[in-house]
TIVOLO-81989 format. One line per field, with one value per residue: residue in one letter; residue number from 0; z, x, y of N, C-alpha, C in turn. Coordinates in steps of 0.05 Angstrom, whole numbers, plus 32768, in hexadecimal, padded with zeros to 4 digits. Layout:
TIVOLO-81989
tike: A | ...
kegu: NUM | ...
n.w: Z | ...
n.u: X | ...
n.v: Y | ...
ca.w: Z | ...
ca.u: X | ...
ca.v: Y | ...
c.w: Z | ...
c.u: X | ...
c.v: Y | ...
This chain:
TIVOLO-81989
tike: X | X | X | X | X | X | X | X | X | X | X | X | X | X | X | X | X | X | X | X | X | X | X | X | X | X | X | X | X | X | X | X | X | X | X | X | X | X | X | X | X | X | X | X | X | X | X | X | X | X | X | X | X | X | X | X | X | X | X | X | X | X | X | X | X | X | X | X | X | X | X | X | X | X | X | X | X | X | X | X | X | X | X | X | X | X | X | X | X | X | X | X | X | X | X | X | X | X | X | X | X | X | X | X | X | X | X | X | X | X | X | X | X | X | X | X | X | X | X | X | X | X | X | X | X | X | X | X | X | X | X | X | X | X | X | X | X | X | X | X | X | X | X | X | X | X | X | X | X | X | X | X | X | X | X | X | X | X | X | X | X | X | X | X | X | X | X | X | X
kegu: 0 | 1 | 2 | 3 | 4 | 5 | 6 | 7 | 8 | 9 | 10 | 11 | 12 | 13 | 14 | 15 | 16 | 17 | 18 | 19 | 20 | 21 | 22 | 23 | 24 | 25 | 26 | 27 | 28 | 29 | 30 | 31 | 32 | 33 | 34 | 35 | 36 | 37 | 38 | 39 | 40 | 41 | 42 | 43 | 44 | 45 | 46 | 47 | 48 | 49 | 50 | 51 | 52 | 53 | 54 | 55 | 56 | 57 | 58 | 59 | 60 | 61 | 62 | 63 | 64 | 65 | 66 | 67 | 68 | 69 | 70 | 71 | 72 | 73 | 74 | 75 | 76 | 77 | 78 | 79 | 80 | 81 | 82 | 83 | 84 | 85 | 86 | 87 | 88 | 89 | 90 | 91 | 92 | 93 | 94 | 95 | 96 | 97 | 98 | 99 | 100 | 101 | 102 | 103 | 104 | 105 | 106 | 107 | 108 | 109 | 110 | 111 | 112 | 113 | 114 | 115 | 116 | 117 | 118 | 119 | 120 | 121 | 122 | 123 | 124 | 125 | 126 | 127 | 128 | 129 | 130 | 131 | 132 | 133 | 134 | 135 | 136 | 137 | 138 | 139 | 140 | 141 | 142 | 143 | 144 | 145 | 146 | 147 | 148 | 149 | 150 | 151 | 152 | 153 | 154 | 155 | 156 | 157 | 158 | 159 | 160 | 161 | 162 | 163 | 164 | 165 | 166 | 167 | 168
n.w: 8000 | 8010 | 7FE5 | 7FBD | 7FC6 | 7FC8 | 7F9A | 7F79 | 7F90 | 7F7E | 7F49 | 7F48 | 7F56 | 7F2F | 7F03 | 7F10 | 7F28 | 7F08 | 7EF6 | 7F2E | 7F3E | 7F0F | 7F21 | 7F57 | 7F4C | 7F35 | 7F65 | 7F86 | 7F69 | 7F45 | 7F5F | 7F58 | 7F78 | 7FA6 | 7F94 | 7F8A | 7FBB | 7FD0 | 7FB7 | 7FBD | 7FF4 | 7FF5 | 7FDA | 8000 | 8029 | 8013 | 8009 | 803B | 804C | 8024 | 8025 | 8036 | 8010 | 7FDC | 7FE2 | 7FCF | 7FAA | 7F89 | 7F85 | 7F6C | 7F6B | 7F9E | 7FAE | 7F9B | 7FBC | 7FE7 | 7FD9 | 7FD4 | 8009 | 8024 | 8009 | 801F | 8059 | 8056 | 8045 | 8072 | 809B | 808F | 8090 | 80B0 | 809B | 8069 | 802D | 7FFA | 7FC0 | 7F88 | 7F58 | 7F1E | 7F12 | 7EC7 | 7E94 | 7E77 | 7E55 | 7E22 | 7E04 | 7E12 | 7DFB | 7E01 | 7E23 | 7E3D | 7E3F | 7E72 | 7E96 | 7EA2 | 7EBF | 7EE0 | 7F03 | 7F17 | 7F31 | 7F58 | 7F74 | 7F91 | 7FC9 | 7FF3 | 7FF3 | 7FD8 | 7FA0 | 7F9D | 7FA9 | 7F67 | 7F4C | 7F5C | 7F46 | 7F1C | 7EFC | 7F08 | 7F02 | 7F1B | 7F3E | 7F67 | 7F98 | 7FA0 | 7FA4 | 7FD5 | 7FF5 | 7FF1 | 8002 | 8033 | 8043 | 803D | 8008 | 8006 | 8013 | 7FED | 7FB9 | 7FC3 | 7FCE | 7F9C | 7F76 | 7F8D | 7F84 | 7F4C | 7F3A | 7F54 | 7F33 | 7F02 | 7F18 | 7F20 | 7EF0 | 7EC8 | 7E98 | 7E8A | 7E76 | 7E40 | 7E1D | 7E0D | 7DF6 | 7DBA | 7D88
n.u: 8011 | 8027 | 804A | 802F | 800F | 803C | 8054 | 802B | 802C | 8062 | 8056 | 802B | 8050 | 8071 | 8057 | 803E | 805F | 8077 | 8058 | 8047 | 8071 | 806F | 804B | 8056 | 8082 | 8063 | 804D | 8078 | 8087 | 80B1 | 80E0 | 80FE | 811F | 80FE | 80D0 | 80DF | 80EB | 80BC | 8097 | 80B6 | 80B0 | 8078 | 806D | 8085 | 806A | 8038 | 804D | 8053 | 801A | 7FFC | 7FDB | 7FAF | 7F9D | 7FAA | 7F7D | 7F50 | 7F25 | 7F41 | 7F79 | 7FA0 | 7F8E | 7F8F | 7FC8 | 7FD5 | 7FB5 | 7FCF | 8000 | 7FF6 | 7FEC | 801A | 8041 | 8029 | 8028 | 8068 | 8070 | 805B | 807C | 80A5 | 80EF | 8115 | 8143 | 8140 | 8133 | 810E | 810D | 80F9 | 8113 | 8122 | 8146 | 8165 | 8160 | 816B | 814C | 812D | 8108 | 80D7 | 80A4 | 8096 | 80C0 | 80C6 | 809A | 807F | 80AA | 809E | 8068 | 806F | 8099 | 8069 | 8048 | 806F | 806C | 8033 | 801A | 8021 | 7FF3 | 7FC6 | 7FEC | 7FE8 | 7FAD | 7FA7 | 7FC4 | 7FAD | 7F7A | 7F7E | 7FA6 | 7FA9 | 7F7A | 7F44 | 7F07 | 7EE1 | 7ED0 | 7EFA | 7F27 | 7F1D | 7F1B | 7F51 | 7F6E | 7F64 | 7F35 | 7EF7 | 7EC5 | 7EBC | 7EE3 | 7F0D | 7EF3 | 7EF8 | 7F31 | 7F36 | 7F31 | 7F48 | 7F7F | 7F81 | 7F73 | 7FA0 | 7FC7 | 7FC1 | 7FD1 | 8009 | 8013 | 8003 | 801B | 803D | 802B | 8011 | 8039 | 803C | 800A | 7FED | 7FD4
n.v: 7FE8 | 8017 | 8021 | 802C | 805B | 807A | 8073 | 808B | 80C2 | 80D6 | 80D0 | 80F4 | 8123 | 8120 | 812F | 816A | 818A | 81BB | 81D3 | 81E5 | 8206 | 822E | 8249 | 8251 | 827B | 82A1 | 82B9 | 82BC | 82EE | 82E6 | 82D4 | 82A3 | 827E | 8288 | 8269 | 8248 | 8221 | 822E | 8200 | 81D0 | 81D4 | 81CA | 81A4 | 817A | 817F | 8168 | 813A | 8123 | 8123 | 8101 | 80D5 | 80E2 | 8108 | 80F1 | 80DC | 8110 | 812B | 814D | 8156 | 8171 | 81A7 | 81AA | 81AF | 81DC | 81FC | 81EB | 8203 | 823F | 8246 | 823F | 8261 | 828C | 8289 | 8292 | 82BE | 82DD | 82CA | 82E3 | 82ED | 831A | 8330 | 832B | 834E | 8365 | 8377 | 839E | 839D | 836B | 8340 | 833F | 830F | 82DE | 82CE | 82BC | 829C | 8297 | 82B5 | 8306 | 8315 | 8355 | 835D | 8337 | 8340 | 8375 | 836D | 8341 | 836B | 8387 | 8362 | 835C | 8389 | 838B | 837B | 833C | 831B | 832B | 8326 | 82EB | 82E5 | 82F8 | 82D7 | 82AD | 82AF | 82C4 | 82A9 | 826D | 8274 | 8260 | 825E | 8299 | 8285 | 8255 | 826B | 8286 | 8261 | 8252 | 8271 | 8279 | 829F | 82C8 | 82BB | 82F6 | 8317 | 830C | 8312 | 8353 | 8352 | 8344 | 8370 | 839C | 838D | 838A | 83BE | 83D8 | 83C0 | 83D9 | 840D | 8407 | 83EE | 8416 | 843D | 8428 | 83F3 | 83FF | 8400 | 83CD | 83B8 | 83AD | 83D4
ca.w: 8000 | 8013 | 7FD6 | 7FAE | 7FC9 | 7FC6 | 7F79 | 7F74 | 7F9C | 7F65 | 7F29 | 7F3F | 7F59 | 7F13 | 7EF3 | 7F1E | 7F33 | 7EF4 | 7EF8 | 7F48 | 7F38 | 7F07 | 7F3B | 7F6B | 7F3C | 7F2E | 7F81 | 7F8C | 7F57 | 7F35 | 7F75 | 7F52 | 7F8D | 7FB9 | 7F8C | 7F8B | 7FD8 | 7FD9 | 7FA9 | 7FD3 | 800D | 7FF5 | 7FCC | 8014 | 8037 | 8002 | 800C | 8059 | 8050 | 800A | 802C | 8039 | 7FFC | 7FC9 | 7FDD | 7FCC | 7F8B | 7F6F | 7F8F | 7F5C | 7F7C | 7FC3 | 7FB6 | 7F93 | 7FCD | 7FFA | 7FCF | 7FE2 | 801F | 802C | 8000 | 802D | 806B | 804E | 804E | 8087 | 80B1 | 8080 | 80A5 | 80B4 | 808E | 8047 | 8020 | 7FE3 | 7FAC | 7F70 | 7F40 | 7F13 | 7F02 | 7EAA | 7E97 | 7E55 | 7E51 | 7E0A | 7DFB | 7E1B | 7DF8 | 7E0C | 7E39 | 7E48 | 7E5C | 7E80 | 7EAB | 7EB3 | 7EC5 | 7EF3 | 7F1B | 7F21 | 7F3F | 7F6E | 7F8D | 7F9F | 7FE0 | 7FF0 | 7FF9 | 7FBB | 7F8E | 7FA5 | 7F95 | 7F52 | 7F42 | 7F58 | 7F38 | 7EEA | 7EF6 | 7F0F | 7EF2 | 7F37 | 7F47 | 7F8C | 7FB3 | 7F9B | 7FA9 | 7FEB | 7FFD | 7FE7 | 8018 | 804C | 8043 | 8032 | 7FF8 | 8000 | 8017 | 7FD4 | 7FA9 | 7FC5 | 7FCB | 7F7C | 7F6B | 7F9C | 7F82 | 7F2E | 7F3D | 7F61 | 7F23 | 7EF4 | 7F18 | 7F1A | 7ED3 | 7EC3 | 7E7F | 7E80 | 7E63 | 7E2A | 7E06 | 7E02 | 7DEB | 7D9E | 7D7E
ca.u: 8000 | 8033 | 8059 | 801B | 8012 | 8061 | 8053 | 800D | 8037 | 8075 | 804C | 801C | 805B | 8086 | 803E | 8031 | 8074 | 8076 | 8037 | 8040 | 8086 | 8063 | 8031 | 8066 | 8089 | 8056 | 8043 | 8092 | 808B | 80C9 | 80F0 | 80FE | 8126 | 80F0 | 80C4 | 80E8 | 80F4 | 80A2 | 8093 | 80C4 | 80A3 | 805C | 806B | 808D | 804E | 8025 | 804D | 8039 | 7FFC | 7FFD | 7FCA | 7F97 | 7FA6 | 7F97 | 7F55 | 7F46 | 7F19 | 7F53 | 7F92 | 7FB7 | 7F85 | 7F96 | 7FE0 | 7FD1 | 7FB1 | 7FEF | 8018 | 7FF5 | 7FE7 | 803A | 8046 | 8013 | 8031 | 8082 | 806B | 804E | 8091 | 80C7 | 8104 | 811E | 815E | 813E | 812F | 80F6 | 810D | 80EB | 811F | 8120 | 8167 | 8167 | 8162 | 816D | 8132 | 811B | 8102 | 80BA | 809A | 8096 | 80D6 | 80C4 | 807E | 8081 | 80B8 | 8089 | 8054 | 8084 | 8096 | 8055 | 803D | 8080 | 8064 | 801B | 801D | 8019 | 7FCD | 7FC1 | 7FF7 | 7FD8 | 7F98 | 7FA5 | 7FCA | 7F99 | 7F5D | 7F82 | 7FBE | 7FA3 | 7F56 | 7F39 | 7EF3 | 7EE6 | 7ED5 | 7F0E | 7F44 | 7F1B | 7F2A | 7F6C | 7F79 | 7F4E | 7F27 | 7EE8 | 7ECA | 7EB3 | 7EF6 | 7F1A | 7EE7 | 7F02 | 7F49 | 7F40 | 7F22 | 7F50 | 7F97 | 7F85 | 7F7D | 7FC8 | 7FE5 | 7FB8 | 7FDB | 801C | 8020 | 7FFD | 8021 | 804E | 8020 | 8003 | 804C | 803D | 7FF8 | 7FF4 | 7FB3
ca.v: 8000 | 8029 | 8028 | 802E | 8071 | 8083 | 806F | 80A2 | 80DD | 80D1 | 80D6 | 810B | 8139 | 8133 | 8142 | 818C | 819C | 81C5 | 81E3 | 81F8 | 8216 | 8242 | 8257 | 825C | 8291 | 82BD | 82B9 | 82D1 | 82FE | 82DB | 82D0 | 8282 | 8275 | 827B | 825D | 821B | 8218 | 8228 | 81EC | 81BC | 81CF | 81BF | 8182 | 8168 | 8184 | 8156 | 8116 | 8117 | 8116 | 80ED | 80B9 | 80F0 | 8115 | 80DE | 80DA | 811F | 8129 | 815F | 814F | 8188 | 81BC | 81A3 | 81AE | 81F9 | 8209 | 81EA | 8218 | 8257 | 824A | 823C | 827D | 829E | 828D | 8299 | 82E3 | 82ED | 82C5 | 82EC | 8303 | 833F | 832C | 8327 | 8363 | 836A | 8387 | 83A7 | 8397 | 834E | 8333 | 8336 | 82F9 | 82DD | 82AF | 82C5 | 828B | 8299 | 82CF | 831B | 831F | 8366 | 8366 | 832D | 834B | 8387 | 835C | 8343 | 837D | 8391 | 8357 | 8360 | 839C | 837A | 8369 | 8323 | 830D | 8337 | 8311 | 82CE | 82E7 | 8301 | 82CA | 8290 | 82B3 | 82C9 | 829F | 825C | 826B | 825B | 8277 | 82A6 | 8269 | 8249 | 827B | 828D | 8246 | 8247 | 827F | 8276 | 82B2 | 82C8 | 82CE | 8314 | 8321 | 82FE | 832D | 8366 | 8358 | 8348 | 838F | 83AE | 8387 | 838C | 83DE | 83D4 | 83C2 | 83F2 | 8420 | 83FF | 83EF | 842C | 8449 | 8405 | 83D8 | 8404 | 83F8 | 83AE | 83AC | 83AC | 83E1
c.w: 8000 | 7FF8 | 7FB7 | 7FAE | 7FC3 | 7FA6 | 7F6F | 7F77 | 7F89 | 7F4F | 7F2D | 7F3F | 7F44 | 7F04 | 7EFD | 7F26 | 7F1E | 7EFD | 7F15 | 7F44 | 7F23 | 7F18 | 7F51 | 7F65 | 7F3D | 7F50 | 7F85 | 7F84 | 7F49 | 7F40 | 7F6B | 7F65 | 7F9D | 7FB4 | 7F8E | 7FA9 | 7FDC | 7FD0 | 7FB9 | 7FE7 | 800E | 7FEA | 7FED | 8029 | 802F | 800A | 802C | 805A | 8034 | 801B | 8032 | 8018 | 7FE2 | 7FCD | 7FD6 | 7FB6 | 7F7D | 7F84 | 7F80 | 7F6E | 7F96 | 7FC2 | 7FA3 | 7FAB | 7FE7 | 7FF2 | 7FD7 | 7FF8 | 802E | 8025 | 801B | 804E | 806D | 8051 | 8067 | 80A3 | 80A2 | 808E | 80A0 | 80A5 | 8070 | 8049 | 8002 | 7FDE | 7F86 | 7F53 | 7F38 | 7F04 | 7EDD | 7EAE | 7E71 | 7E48 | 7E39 | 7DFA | 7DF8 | 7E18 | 7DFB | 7E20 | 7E45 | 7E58 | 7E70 | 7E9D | 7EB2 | 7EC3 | 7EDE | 7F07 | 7F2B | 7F2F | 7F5E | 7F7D | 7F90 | 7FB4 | 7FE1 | 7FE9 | 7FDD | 7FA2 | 7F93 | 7F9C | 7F73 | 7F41 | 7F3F | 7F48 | 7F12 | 7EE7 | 7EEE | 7F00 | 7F04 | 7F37 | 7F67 | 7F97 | 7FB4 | 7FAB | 7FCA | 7FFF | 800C | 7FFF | 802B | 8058 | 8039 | 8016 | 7FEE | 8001 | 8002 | 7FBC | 7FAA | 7FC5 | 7FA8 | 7F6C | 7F74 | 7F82 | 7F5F | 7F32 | 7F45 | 7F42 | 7F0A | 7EF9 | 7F16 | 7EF9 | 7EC6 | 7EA5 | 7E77 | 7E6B | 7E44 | 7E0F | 7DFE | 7DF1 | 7DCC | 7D9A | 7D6E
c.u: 8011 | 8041 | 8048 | 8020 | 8025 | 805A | 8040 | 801A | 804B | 8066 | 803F | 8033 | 8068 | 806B | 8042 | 8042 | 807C | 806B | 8037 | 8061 | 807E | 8055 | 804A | 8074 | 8081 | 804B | 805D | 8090 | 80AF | 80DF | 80F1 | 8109 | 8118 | 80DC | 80CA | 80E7 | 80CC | 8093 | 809C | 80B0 | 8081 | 8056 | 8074 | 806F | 8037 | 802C | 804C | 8027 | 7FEC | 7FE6 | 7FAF | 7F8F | 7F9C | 7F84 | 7F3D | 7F3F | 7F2A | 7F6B | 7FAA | 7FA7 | 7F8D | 7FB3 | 7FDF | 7FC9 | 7FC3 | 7FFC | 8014 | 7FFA | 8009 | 8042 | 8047 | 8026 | 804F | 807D | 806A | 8070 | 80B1 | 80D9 | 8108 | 8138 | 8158 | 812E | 8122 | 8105 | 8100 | 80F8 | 8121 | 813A | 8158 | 816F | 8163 | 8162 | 8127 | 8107 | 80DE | 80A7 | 80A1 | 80A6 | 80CC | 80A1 | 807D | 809D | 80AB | 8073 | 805F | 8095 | 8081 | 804D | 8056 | 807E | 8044 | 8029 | 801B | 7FFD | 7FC8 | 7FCE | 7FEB | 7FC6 | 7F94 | 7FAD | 7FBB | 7F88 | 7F63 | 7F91 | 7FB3 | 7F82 | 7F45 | 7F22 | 7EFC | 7EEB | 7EF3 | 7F2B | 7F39 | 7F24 | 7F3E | 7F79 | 7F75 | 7F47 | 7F06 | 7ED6 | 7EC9 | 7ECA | 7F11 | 7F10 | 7EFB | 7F1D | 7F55 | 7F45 | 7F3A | 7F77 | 7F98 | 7F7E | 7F98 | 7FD1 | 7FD6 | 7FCB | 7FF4 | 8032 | 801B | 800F | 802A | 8047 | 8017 | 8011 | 8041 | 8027 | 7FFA | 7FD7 | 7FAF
c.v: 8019 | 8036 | 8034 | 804D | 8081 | 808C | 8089 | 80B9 | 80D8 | 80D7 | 80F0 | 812F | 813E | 813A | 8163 | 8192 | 81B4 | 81DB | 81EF | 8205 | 822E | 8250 | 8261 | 8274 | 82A1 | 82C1 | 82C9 | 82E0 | 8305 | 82D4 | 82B0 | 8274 | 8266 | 8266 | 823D | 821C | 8213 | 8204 | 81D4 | 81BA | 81C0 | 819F | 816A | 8166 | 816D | 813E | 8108 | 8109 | 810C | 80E7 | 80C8 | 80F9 | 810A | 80DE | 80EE | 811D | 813A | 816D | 816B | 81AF | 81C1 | 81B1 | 81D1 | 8207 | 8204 | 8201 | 8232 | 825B | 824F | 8252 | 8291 | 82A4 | 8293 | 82B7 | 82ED | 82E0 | 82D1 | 82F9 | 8314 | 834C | 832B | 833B | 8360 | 8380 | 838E | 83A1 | 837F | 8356 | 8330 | 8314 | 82F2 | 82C5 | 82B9 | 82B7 | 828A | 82B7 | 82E8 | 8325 | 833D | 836E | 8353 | 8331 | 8363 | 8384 | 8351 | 834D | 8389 | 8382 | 8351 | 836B | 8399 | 8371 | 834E | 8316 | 8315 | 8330 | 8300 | 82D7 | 82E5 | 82E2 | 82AB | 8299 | 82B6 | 82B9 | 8288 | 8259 | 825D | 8270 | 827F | 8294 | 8257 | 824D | 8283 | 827A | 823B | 825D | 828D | 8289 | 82BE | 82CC | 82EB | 8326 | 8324 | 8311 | 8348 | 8375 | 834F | 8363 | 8398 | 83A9 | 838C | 83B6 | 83E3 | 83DC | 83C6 | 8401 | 841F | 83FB | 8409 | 8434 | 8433 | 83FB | 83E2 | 8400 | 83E5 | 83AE | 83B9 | 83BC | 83D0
């Protein structure tokens, strides 16, 4: 039995380790570092409680909403010794489209507070309804509404002239 499970947690983590390292990304706001340490931490979180876990009806949801929730709480215990900064290391990833808006896109969602990245990111990123994302970070939804409205005006005003380069008339 045991190994059964071992076998289920193995396959489902090289499936979504992908897919929650993306999420973890746009949650740092490109901090990949932290992103991998977050991912580690949730995939180890998952194979705990593997034996509960499988029996959930959407086991990749379960471990999206690990991921915030681990994000969630990395913010709120950040030392006093690490320093947020606004600037993104060049990178010479050209490979993936729009290098420059996507690094605009990218700072902006750097200066969103936390709760308000997570939001934005479960609800446009992830494609999560309210309930979903209220869920996901164990809030309400009236409170998820509001911190949508509140966090896509942020980075209106953030991107504010930015974005109008990128878009094409």
């Amino acid at each position: 039995m045991r190994k059964v499970l071992a076998d289920q947690y193995a396959e489902f983590a090289a499936a979504r380790a992908a897919h929650l390292y993306r999420s973890a990304c746009l949650l740092t706001a490109g901090d990949t570092h932290l992103a991998e340490d977050l991912v580690q931490e949730t995939l180890g979180r998952l194979y705990i409680s593997w034996h509960r876990v499988a029996r959930v009806g959407n086991p990749a949801g379960y471990a999206q909403t690990v991921l915030t929730r681990t994000f969630l709480t990395h913010q709120r215990r950040r030392s006093s010794t690490e320093r947020a900064t606004d600037v993104l290391p060049e990178r010479a990833d050209g490979a993936h489209g729009d290098v420059p808006l996507r690094l605009t896109l990218m700072e902006a969602l750097a200066r969103l507070p936390a709760k308000d990245r997570a939001v934005v990111v479960l609800r446009y990123w992830e494609d999560r309804s309210i309930e979903e994302t209220a869920d996901a970070m164990d809030a309400s939804s009236a409170a998820v509404r509001t911190r949508c409205t509140r966090a896509l005006g942020r980075l209106r005003e953030l991107l504010g002239e930015d974005l109008a380069e990128y878009v094409s008339p």
